[in-house]
C-alpha positions as CSV (number, residue, x, y, z in Angstrom):
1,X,-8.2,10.4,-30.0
2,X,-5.1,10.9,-27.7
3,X,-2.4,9.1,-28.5
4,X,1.0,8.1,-26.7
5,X,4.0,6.4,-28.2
6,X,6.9,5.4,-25.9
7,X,10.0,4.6,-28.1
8,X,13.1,2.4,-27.5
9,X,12.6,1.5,-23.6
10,X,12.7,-1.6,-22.0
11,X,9.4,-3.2,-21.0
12,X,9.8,-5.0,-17.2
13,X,6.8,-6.5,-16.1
14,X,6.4,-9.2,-13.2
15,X,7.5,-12.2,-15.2
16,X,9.7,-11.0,-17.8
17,X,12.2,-8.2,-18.9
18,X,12.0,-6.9,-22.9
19,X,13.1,-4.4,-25.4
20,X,9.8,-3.0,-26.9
21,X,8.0,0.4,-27.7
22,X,4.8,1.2,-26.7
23,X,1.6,2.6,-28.0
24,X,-1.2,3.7,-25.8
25,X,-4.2,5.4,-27.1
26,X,-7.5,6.5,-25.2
27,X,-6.3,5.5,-22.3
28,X,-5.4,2.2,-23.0
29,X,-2.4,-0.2,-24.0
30,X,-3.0,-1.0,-27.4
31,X,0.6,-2.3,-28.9
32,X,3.3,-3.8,-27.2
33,X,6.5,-4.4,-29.9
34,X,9.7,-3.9,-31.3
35,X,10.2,-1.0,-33.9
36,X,6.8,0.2,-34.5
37,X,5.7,2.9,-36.4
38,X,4.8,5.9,-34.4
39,X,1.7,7.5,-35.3
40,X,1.9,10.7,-37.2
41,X,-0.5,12.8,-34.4
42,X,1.8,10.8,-31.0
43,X,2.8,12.4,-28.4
44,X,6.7,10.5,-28.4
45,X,8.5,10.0,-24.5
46,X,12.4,8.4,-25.6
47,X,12.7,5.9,-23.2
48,X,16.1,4.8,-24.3
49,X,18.1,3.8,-21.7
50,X,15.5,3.6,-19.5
51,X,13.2,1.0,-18.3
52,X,8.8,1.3,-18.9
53,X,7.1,-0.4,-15.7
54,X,3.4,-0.7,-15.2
55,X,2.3,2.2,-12.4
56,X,2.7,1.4,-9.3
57,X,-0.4,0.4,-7.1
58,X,-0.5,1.2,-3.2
59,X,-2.5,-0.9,-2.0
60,X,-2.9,0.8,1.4
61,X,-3.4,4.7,2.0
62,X,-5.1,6.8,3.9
63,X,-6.3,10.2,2.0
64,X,-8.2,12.6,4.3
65,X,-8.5,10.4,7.6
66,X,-10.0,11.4,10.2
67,X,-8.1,10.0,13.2
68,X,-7.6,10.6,16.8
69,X,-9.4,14.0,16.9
70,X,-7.7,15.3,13.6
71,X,-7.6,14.5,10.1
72,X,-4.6,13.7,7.7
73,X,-2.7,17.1,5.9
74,X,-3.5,15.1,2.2
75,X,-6.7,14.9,0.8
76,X,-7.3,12.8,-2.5
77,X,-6.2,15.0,-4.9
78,X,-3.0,16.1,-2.7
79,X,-2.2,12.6,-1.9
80,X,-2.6,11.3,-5.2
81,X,-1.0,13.8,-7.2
82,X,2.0,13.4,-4.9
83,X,1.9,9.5,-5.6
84,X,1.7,10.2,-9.3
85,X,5.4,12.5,-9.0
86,X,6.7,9.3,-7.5
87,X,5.2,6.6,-9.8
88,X,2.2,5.6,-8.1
89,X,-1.1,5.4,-10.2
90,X,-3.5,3.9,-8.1
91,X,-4.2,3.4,-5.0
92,X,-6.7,1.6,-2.2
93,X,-7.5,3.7,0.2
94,X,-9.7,2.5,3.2
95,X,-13.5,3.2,4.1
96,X,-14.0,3.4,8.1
97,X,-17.1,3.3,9.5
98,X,-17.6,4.6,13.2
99,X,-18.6,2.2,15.5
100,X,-22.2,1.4,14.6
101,X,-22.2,3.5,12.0
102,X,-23.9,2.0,8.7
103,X,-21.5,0.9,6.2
104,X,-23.0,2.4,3.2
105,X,-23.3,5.7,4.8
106,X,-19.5,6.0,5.6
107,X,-18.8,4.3,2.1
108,X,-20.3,7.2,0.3
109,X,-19.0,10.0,2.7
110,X,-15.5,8.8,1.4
111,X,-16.4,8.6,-1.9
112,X,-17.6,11.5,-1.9
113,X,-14.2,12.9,-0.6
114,X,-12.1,10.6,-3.4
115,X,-13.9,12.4,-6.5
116,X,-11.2,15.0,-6.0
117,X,-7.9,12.6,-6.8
118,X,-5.8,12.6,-9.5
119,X,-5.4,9.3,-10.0
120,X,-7.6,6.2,-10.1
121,X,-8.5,4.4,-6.5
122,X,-10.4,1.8,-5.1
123,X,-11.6,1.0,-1.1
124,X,-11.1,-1.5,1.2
125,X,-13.9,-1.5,3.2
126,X,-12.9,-1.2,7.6
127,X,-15.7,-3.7,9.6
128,X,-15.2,-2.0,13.3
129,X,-18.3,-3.7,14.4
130,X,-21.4,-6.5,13.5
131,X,-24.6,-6.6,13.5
132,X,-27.5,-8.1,10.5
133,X,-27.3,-4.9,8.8
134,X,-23.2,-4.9,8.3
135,X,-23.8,-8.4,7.1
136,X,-26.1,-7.1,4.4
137,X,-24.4,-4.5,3.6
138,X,-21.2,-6.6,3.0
139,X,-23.3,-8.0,0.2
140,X,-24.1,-4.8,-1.5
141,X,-20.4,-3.9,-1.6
142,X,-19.0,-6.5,-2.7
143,X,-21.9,-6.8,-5.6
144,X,-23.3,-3.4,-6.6
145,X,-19.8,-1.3,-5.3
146,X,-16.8,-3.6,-6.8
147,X,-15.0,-3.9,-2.9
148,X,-13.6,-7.3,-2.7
149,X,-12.0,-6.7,0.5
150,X,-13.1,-5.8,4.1
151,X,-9.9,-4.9,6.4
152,X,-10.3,-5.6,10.1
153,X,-8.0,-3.7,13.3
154,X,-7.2,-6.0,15.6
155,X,-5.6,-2.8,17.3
156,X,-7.6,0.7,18.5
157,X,-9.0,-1.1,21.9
158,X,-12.3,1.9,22.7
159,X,-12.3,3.1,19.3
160,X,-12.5,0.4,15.7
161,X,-10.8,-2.9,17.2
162,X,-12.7,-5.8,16.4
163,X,-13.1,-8.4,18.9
164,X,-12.9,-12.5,17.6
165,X,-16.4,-12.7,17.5
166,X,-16.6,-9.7,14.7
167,X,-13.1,-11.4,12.9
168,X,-15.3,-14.8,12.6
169,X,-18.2,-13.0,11.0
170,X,-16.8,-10.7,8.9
171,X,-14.7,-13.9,7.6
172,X,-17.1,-15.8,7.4
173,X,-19.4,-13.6,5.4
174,X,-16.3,-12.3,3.0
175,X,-15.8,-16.3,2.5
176,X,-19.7,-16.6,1.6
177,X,-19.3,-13.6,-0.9
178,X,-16.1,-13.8,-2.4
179,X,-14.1,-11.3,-0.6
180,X,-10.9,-10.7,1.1
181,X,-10.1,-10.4,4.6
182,X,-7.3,-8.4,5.8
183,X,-6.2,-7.3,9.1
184,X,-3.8,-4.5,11.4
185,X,-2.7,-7.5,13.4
186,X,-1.6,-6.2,16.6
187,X,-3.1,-7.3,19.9
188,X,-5.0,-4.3,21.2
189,X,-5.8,-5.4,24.7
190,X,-2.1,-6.2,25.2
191,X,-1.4,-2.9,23.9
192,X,-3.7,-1.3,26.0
193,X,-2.1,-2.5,29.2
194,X,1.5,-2.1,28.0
195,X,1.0,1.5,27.8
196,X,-0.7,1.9,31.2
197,X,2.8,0.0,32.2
198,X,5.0,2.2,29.9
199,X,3.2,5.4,30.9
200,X,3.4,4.1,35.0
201,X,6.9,3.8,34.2
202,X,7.1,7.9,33.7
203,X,7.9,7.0,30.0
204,X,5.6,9.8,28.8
205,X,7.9,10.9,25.1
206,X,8.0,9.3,21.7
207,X,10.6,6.3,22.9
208,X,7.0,4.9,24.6
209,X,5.6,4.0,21.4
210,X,7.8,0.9,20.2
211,X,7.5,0.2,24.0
212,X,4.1,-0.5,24.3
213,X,3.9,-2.4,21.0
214,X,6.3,-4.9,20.9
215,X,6.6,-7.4,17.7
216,X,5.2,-10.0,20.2
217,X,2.1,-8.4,20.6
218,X,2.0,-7.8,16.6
219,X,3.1,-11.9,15.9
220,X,-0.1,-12.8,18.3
221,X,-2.6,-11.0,16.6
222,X,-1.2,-12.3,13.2
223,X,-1.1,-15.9,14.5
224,X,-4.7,-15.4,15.7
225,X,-6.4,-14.1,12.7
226,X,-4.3,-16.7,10.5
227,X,-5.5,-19.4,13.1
228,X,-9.3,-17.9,12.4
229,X,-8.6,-18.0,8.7
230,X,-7.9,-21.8,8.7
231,X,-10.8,-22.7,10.4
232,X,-12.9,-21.2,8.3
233,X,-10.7,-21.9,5.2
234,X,-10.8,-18.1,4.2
235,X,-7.4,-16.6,2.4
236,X,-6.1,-13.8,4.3
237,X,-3.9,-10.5,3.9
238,X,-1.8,-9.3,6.6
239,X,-1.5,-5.8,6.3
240,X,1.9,-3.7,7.2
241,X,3.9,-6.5,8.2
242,X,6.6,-5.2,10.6
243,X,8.5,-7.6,12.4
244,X,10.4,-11.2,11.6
245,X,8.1,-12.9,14.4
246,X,4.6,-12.3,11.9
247,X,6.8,-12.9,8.7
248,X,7.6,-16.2,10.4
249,X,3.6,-16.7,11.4
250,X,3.0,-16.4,7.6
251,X,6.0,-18.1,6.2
252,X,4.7,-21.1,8.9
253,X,1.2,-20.9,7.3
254,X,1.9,-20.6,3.5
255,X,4.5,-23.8,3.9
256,X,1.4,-25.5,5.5
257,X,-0.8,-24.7,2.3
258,X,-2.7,-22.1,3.2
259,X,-3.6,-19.0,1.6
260,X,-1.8,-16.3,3.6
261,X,-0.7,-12.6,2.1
262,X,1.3,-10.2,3.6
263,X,2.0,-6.9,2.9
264,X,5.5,-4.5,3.7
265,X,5.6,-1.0,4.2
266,X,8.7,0.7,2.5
267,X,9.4,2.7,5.4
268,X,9.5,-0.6,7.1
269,X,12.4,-1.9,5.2
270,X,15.3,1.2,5.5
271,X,14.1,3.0,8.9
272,X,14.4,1.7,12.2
273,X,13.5,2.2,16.1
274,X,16.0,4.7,16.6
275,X,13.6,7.5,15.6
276,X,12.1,7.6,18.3
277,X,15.0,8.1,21.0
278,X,15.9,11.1,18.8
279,X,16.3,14.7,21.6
280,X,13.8,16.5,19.2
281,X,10.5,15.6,20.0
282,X,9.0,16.8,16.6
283,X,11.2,14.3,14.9
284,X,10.6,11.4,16.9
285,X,6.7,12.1,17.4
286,X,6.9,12.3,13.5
287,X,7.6,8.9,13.4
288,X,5.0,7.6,15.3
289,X,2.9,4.7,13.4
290,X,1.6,1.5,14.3
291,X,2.9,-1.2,14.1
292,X,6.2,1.1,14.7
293,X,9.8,0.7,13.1
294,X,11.4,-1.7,14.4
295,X,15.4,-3.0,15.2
296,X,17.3,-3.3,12.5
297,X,17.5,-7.0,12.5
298,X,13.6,-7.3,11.4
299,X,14.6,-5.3,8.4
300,X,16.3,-8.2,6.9
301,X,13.7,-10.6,7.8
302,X,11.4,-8.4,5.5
303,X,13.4,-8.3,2.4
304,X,13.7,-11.8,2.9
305,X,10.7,-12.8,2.9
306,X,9.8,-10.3,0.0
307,X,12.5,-12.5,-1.9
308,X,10.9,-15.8,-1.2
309,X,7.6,-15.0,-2.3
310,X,6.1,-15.1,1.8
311,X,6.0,-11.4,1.5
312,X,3.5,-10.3,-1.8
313,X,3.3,-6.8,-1.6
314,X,4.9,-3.2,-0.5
315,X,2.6,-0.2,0.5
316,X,3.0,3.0,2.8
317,X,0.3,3.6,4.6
318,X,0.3,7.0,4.3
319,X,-1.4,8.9,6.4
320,X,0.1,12.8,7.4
321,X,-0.4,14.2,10.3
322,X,1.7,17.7,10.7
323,X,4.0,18.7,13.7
324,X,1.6,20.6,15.4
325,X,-0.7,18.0,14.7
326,X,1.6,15.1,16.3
327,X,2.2,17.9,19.1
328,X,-1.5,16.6,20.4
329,X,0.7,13.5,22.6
330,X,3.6,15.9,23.8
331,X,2.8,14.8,27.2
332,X,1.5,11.4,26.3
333,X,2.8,9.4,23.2
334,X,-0.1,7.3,23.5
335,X,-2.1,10.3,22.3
336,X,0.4,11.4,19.1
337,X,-2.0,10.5,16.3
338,X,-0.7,7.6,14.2
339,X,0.8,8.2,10.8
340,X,3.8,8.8,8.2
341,X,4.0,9.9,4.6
342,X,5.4,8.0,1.5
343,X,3.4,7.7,-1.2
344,X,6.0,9.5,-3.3
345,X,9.2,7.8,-2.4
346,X,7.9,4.2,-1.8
347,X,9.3,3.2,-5.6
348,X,12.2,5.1,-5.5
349,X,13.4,4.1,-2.0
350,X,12.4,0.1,-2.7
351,X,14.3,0.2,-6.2
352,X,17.3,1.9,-4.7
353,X,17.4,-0.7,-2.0
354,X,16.2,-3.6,-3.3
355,X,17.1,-3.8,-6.6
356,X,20.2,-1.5,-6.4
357,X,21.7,-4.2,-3.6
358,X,20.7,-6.9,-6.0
359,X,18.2,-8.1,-3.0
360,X,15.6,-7.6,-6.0
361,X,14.7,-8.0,-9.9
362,X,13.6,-5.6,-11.8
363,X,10.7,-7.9,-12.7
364,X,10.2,-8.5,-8.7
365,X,10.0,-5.2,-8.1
366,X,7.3,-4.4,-10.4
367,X,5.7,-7.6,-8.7
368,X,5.7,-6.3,-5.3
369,X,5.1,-2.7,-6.4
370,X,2.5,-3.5,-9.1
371,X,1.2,-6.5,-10.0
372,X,0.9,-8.7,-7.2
373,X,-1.4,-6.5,-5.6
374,X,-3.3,-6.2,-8.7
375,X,-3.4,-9.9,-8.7
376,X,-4.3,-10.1,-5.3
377,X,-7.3,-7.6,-5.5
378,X,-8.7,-9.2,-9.1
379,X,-8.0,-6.1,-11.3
380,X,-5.1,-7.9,-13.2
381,X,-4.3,-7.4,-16.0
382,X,-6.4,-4.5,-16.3
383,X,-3.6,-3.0,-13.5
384,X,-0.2,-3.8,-12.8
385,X,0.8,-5.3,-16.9
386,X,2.3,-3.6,-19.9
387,X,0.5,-5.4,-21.9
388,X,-2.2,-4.9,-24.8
389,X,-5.5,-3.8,-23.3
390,X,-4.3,-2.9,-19.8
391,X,-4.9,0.9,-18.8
392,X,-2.4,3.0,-20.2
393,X,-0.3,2.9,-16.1
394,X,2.8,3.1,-16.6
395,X,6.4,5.1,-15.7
396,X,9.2,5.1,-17.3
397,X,12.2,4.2,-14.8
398,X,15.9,5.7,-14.9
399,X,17.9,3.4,-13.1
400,X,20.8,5.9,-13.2
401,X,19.0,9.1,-12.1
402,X,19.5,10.2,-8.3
403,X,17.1,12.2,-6.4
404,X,17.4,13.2,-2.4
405,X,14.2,12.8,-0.4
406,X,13.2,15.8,1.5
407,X,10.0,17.5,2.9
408,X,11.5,20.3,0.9
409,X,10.9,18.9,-2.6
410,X,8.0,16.8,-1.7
411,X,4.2,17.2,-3.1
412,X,2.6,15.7,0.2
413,X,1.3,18.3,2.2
414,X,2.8,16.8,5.1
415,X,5.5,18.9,6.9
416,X,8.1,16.0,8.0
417,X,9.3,13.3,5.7
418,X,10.6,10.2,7.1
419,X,13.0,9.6,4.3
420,X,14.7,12.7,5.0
421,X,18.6,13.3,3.4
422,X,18.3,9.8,1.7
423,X,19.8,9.9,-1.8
424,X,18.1,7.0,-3.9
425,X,19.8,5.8,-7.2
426,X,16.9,5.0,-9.7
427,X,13.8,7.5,-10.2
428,X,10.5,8.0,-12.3
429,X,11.5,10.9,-15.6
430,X,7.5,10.1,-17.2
431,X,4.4,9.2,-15.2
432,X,1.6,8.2,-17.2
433,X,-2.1,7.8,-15.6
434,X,-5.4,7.1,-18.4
435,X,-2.5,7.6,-21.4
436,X,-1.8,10.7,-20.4
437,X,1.6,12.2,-19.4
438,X,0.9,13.5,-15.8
439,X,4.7,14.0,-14.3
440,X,7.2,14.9,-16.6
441,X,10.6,15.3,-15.7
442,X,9.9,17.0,-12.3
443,X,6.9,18.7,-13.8
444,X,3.7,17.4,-12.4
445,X,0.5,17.5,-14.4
446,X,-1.4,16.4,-11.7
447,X,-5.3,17.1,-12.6
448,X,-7.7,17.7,-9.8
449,X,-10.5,15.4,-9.9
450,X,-9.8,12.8,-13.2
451,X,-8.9,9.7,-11.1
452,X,-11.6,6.7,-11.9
453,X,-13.1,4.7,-8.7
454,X,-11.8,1.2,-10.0
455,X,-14.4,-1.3,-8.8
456,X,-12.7,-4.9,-8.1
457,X,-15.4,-7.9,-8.5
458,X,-15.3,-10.8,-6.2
459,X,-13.2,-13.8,-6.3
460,X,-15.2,-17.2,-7.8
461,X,-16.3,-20.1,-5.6
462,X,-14.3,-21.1,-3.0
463,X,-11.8,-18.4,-3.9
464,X,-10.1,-20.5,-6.8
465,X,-9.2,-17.3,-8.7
466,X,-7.2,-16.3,-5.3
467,X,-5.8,-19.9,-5.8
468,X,-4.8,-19.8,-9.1
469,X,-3.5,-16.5,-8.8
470,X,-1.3,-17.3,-6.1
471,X,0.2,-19.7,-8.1
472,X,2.1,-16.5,-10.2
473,X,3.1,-14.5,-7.7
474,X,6.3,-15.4,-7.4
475,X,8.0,-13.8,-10.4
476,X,10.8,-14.9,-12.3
477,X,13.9,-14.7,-10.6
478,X,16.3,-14.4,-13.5
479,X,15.6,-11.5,-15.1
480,X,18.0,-8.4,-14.1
């Protein structure tokens, strides 16, 4: 029986901040307390001084795509491991079938893939096209597989965009079953024709990327598939939120009642469009995601509406291509496959600046890094709690301890890191996936292979779970 006593920290979770040690054994959270006796055969962490957080969940990753002709540099042990160095125990990573291609069949290539990753996971499942068979198949996923969610790309026009008649299926058959929809919300036909226009232009570099994607095109797709969500009276998660325009679309919704969820990437918040004027074409191409980084002023529209509670969760999307592997669009940005890194900073660089510029709690950071999405995704408080009988996910939090992000002290196998020089106050010193200690200090433990696939059952009738859950994600606001 292994067992793990952290002594002497202080316990943050989503709705409240306290002194307590904590006792985990087989894997799981079994005491939560002041002053307990530590077990004579415990493995002891001192977390005085220090704060002990639930693990943080990224609820959107993409381990060993293939994308664009290439695949991503981090597999699922690779990309995992480098999420547990940074605090990150689980993640959802997405299943994407081909066009036409049977949904079971791509769900079990990728799980196949995933029984390599060091931490535990779960799937969203990608609907890039409809038929009676995806229908049925929807059913068996969400009841035999434990995938409560089916994303939809409103982008990729000639590739895994779905057009409004595949959105009103797929929602209305997620509705019938209990499931979430989520969506890339950009408008792909619009994007399609602005970079004809950008590339007619004799904009051929990295600057034609933002170009040919502008927030407006982003805000339309997002008002459409909220639009199609209140129809059909479907809750709906907005994935990689980007710009103020589709925070307002959501803030619009939610103050109208309905049940709208959007999600920010961390790179998002602290890096902007300038990236991609940059003379080196390795650095800018580096930078090339979708939706992309915008001005500066949408920035502040993001933490805002992570502050007010419009704005639920913060992911990365991470997704590494390599230099020579962005070097495919040299002559064409349109062709740089889409992607950046994170998965290892994404605490660090939120912490340092949202709660370090008092923008954030503590307790709303572990919200929007932890629990809401656990919340969100129905495997609270199994996930995303310090609390008895949750999995032993957890790190324990220096809020004084400084770190400078570089590709050269990175565990992604990615060669470019879009944090690059940034020194963040407030780091992980203990990461703890199943009970065990996994990163220790800057020594990862990483284990090729132990992460669980964490099924996530479906939401009751008429999604009142997603309801009543919605009612707590706003955390408590007083608690520094």
């Amino acid at each position: 029986m292994s067992k793990l006593f952290i002594r002497g920290g202080k316990v943050v979770n989503a709705d409240r901040a306290f002194r307590a040690d904590v006792l985990c054994e087989d894997g799981k959270i079994v005491v939560v307390g002041e002053n307990l006796s530590v077990p004579a055969d415990a493995t002891v962490v001192d977390a005085g001084g220090q704060y002990v957080m639930p693990g943080g969940i990224d609820p959107h990753t993409h381990m060993q795509l293939p994308f664009m002709g290439t695949t991503t540099m981090d597999d699922f042990f690779t990309g995992t491991a480098a999420g547990l160095a940074g605090g990150t125990t689980t993640i959802i990573d997405f299943v994407i079938p081909s066009p036409r291609q049977s949904l079971m069949e791509a769900y079990q290539t990728w799980r196949g893939w995933a029984e390599k990753s060091a931490s535990d996971y779960s799937f969203h499942m990608a609907i890039t096209w409809w038929d009676e068979s995806v229908k049925h198949d929807m059913g068996t996923l969400v009841h035999d597989e434990g995938i409560n969610s089916f994303k939809h790309f409103m982008a990729y026009k000639n590739a895994i965009m779905c057009d409004d008649e595949t959105l009103v299926n797929s929602f209305k058959r997620s509705l019938e079953l209990g499931a979430m929809p989520t969506v890339h919300a950009e408008n792909g036909e619009l994007v399609f024709l602005l970079q004809q226009e950008v590339r007619g232009m004799g904009i051929m570099g990295p600057e034609g990327h933002p170009l040919s994607r502008p927030p407006t095109v982003e805000a339309e797709a997002a008002n459409r598939a909220i639009a199609i969500a209140e129809v059909l009276n479907v809750p709906i998660y907005v994935v990689h939120v980007s710009c103020q325009e589709s925070a307002d679309a959501i803030a619009r919704a939610r103050a109208r009642g309905q049940r709208v969820y959007g999600e920010v990437l961390a790179g998002h918040l602290v890096v902007d469009d300038s990236v991609y004027r940059h003379p080196d074409f390795a650095t800018a191409a580096a930078h090339v995601m979708s939706p992309p980084f915008r001005p500066k002023t949408h920035q502040e529209a993001l933490w805002r509406g992570l502050q007010s509670g419009n704005l639920h969760t913060t992911a990365t999307d991470h997704c590494t291509f390599c230099v020579a592997q962005k070097a495919a669009g040299k002559d064409d940005f349109s062709k740089i496959p889409n992607g950046c890194g994170g998965i290892e900073e994404r605490l660090a660089v939120i912490w340092d600046a949202g709660v370090n510029t008092g923008r954030l709690t503590p307790s709303e950071f572990v919200a929007i890094t932890s629990a809401n999405t656990a919340k969100l995704f129905n495997i609270y408080p199994q996930k995303g709690s310090v609390s008895a009988g949750a999995d032993a996910d957890l790190v324990v939090w220096d809020p004084a301890g400084t770190k400078t992000l570089s590709v050269k002290t990175q565990h992604s196998k990615g060669d470019f890191n879009i944090f690059e020089g940034r020194t963040v106050r407030g780091i992980p010193t203990h990461t703890v996936s199943q009970g065990k200690l996994v990163f220790v200090q800057g020594d990862l433990r990483a284990e090729r292979g132990v992460g669980r696939y964490i099924k996530r059952p479906a939401f009751g009738a008429n999604f009142s779970a997603v309801q009543l859950r919605a009612e707590t994600l706003k955390p408590s606001a007083v608690v520094r």
